[in-house]
Short mmCIF file of the C-alpha atoms (twelve columns), coordinates in Angstrom:
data_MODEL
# 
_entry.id   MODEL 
# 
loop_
_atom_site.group_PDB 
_atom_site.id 
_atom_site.type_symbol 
_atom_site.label_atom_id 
_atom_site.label_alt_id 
_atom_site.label_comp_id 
_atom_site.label_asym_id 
_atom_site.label_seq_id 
_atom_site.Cartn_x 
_atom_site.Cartn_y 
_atom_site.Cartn_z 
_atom_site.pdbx_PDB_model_num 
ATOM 1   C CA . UNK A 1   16.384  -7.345  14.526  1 
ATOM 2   C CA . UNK A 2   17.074  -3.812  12.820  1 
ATOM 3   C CA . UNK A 3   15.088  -2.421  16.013  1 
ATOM 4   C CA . UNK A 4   17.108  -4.106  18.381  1 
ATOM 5   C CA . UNK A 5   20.100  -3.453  17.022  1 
ATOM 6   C CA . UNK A 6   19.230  0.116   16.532  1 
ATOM 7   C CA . UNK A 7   17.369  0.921   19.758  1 
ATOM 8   C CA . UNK A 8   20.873  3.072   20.736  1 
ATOM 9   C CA . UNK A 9   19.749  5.462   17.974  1 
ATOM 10  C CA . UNK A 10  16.748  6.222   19.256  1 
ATOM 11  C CA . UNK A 11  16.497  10.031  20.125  1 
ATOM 12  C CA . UNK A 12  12.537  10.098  21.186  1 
ATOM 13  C CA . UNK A 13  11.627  13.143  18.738  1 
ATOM 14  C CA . UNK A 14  9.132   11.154  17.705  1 
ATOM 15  C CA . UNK A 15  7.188   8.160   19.402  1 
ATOM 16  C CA . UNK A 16  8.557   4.494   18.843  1 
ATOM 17  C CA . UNK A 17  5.896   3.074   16.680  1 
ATOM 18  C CA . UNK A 18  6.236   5.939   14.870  1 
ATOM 19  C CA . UNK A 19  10.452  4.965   14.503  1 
ATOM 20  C CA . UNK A 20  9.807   1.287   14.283  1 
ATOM 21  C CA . UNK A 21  7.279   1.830   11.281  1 
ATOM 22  C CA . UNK A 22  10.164  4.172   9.891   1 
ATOM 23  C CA . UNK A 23  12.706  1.206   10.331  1 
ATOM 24  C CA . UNK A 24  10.056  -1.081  8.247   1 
ATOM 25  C CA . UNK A 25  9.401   1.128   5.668   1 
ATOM 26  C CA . UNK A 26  13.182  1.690   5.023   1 
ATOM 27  C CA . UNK A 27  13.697  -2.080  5.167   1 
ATOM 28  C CA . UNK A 28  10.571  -2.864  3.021   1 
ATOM 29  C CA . UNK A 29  11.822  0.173   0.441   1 
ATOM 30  C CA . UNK A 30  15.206  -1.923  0.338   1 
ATOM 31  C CA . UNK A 31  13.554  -4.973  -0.153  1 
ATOM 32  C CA . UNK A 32  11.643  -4.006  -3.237  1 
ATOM 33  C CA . UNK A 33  14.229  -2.670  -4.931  1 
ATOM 34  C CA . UNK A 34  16.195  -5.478  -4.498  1 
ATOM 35  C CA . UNK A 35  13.901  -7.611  -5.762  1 
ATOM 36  C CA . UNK A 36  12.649  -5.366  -8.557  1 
ATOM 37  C CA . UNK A 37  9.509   -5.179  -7.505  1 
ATOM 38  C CA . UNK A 38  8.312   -8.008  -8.068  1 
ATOM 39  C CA . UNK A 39  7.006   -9.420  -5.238  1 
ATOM 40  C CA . UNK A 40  4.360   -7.074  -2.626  1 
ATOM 41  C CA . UNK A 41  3.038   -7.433  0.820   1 
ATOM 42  C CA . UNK A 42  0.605   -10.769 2.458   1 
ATOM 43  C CA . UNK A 43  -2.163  -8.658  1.671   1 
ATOM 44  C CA . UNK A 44  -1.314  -8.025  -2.053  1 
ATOM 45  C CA . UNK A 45  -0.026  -11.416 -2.450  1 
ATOM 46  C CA . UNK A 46  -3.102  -12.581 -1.126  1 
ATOM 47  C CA . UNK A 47  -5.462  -10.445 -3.161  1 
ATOM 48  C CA . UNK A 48  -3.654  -11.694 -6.536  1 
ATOM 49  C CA . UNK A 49  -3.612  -15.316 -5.028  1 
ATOM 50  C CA . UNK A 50  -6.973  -15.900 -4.164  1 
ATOM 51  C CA . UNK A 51  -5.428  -16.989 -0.549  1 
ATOM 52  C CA . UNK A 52  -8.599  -17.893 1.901   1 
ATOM 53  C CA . UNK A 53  -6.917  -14.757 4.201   1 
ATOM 54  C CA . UNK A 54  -8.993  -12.505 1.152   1 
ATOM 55  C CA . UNK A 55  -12.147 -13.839 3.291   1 
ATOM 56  C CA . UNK A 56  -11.680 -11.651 5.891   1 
ATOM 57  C CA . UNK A 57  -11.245 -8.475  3.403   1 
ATOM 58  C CA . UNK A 58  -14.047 -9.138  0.848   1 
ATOM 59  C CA . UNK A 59  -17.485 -7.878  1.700   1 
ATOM 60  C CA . UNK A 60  -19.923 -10.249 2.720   1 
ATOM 61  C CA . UNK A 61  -22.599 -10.324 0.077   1 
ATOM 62  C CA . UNK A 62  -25.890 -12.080 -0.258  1 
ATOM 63  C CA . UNK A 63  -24.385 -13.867 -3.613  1 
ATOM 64  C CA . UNK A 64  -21.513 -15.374 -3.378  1 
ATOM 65  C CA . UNK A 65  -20.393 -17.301 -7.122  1 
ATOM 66  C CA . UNK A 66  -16.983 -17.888 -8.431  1 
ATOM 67  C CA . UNK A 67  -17.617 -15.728 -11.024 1 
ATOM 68  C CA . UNK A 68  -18.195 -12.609 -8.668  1 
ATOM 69  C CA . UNK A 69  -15.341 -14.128 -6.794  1 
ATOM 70  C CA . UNK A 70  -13.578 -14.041 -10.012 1 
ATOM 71  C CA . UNK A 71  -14.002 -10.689 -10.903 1 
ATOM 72  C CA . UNK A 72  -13.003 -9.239  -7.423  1 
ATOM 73  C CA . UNK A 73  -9.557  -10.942 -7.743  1 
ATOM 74  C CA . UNK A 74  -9.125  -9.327  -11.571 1 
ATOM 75  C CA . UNK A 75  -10.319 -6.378  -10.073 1 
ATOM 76  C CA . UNK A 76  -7.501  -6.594  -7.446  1 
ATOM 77  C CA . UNK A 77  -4.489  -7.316  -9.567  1 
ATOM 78  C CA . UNK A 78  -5.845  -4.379  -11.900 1 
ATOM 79  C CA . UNK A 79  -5.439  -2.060  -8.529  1 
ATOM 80  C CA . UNK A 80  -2.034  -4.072  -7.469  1 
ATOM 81  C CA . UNK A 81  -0.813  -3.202  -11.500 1 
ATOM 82  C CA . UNK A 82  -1.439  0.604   -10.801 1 
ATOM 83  C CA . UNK A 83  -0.866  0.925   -7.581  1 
ATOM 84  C CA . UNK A 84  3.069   -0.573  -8.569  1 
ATOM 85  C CA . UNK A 85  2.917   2.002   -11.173 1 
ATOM 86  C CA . UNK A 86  2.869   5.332   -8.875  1 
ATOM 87  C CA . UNK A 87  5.880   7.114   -7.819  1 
ATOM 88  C CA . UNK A 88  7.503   5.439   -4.661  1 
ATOM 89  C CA . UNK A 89  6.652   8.181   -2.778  1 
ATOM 90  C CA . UNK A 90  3.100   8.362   -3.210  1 
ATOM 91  C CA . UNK A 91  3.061   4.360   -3.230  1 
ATOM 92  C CA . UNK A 92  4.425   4.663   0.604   1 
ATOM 93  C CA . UNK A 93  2.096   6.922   1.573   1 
ATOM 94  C CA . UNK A 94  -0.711  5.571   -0.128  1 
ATOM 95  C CA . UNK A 95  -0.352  2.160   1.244   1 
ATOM 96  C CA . UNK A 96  0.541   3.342   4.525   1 
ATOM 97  C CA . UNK A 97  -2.848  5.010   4.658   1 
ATOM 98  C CA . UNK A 98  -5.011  2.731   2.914   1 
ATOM 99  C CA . UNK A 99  -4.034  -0.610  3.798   1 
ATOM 100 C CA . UNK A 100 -2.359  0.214   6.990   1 
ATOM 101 C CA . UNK A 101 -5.119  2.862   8.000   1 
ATOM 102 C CA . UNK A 102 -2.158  5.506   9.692   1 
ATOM 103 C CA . UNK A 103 -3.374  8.896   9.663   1 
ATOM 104 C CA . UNK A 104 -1.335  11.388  7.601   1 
ATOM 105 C CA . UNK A 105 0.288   12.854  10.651  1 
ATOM 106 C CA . UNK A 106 1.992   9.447   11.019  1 
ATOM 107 C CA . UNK A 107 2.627   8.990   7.680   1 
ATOM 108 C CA . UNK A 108 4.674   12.585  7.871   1 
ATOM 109 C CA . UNK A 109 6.760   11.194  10.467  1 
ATOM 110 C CA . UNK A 110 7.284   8.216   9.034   1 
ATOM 111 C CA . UNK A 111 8.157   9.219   5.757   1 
ATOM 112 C CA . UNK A 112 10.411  12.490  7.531   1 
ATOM 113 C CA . UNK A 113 8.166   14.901  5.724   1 
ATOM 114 C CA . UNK A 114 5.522   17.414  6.483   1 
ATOM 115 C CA . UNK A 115 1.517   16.659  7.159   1 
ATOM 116 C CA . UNK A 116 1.027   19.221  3.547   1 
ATOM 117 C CA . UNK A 117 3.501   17.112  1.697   1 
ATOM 118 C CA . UNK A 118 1.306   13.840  2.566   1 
ATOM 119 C CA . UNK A 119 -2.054  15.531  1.408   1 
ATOM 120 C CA . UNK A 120 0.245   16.189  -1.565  1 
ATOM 121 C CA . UNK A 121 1.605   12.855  -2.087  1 
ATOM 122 C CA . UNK A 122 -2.221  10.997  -1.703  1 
ATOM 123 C CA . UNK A 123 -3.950  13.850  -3.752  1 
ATOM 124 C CA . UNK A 124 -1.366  13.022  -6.859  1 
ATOM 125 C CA . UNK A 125 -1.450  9.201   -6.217  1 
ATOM 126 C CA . UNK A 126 -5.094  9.012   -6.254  1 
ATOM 127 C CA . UNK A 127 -5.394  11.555  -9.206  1 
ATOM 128 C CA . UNK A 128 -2.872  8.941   -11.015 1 
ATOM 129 C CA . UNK A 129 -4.723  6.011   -9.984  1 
ATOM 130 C CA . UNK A 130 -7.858  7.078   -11.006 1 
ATOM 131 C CA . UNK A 131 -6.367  8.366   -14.406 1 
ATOM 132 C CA . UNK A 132 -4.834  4.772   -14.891 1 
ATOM 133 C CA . UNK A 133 -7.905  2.736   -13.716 1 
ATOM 134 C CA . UNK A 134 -9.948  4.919   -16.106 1 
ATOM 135 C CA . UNK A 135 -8.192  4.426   -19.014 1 
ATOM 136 C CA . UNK A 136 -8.283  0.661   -18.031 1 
ATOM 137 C CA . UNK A 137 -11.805 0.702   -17.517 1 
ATOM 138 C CA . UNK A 138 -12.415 2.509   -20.969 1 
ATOM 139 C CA . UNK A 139 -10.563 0.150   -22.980 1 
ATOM 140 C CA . UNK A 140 -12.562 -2.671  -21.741 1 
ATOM 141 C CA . UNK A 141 -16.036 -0.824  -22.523 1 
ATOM 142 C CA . UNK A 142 -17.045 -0.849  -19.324 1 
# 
């Protein structure tokens, strides 16, 4: 609806998926602070879940046992728990890139920002991820 009723704004400096992925990621920033963050994409919901959509995502191994099964979905709402904990900034362009697979010159015009400032933003998220995850890791003994 916010495209339709927005279309009129529309001034072509950049291409439309390019606007219409801007108009979702304003709407889906509003969303989650509205709701506190509580609640996360399909995809996350579906990793924490155990929804059968996960099938399509997981690897397909020669073993397959609830308890690997198990692990993968602990694994996942481990990720989910610091991936909530980043900035928003390097959240949106982390997600963006990762689970939608856009390339860092669409995440700059997405996010109204420069190509640099996107390296920037996914250098510090994964730095920060990997700092959380391995203090995580090291508390369990693995």
């Amino acid at each position: 609806m916010e495209v339709y009723e927005s279309i009129g704004s529309f001034r072509g400096e950049s291409s439309l998926a390019t606007w219409m992925y801007r108009i979702a990621v304003n709407k889906s920033l509003q969303l989650l602070r509205k709701r506190d963050r509580k609640k996360r994409s399909g995809f996350f919901e579906a990793l924490q879940n155990g929804n059968d959509e996960i099938e399509d995502i997981k690897d397909h191994t020669l073993f397959s046992h609830p308890g690997v099964a198990l692990e993968r979905k602990e694994q996942a709402t481990i990720l989910m728990r610091a991936i909530d904990k980043l900035a928003e900034r390097q959240r949106t362009a982390f997600t963006l890139h990762k689970m939608e697979q856009l390339s860092y010159e669409e995440i700059a015009d997405i996010m109204e920002t420069s190509i640099s400032a996107v390296e920037s933003l996914m250098h510090r998220a994964k730095k920060n991820l990997q700092e959380q995850l391995y203090s995580y890791y090291k508390k369990q003994n693995f």
